[in-house]
C-alpha positions as CSV (number, residue, x, y, z in Angstrom):
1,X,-52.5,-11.5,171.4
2,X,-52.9,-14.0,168.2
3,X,-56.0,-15.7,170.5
4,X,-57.1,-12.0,171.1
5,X,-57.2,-10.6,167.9
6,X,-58.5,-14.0,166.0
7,X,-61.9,-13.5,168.2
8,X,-61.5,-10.1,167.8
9,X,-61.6,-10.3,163.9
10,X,-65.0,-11.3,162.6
11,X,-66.5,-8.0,164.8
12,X,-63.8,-5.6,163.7
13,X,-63.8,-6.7,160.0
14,X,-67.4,-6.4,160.1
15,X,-66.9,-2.5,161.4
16,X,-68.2,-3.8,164.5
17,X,-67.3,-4.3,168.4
18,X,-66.1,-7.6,168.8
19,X,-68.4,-7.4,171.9
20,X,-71.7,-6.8,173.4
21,X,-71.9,-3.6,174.9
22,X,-73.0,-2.6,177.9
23,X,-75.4,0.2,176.8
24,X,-77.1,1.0,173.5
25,X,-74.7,3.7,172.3
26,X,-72.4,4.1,169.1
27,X,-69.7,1.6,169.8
28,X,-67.6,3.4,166.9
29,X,-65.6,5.4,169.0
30,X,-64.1,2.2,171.0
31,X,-64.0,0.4,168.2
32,X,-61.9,3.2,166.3
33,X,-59.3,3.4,169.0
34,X,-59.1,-0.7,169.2
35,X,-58.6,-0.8,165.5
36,X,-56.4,2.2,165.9
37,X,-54.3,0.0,168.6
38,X,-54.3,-3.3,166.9
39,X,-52.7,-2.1,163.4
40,X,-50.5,0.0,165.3
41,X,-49.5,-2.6,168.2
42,X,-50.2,-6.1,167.2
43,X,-48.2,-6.6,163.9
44,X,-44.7,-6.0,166.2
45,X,-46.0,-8.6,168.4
46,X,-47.3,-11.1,166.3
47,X,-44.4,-10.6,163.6
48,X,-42.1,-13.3,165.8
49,X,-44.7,-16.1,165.8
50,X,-44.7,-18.7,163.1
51,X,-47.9,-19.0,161.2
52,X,-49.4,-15.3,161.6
53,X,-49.1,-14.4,158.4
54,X,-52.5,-14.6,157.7
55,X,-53.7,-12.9,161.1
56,X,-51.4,-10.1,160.1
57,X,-53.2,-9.4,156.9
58,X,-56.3,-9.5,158.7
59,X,-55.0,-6.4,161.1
60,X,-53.9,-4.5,158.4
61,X,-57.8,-5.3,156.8
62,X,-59.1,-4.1,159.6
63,X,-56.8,-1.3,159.7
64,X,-58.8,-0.2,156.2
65,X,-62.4,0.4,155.3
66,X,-64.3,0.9,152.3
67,X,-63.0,-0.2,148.9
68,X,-59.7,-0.2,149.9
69,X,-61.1,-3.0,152.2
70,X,-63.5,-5.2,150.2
71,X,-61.2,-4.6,146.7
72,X,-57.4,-5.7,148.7
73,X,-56.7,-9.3,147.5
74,X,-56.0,-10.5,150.8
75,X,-60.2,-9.7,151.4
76,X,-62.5,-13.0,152.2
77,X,-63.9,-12.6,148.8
78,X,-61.0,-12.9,146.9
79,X,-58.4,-15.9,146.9
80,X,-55.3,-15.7,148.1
């Protein structure tokens, strides 16, 4: 899951697919119900592993969008 979702992260943060996809359409919808299943799934899972803290952050980032995104203080942009 930790592999998964730290490949996974750049796309998603990014409001994109982590993925090509296999036709031209909107890729929102998939990407709205993996987004929906990673904040909901992956912070149980990853909460027993040493050293996810910061790839927990990262889901709940993902899990946000717009200013409540970019302005968190766990966002690239700001230090941690």
């Amino acid at each position: 899951m930790a592999e998964a979702v730290t490949a996974w992260e750049y796309g998603l943060l990014g409001d994109q697919l982590p993925w090509d996809a296999w036709d031209d359409g909107d890729g929102s919808g998939l990407r709205g119900e993996l987004t929906t299943w990673l904040v909901r799934h992956a912070p149980t899972r990853l909460n027993t592993r040493e050293g996810c803290e910061t790839l927990l952050h990262r889901i709940r980032l993902i899990g946000l969008s717009g200013p409540a995104r970019w302005e968190d203080p766990h966002w690239a942009g700001h230090r941690y």
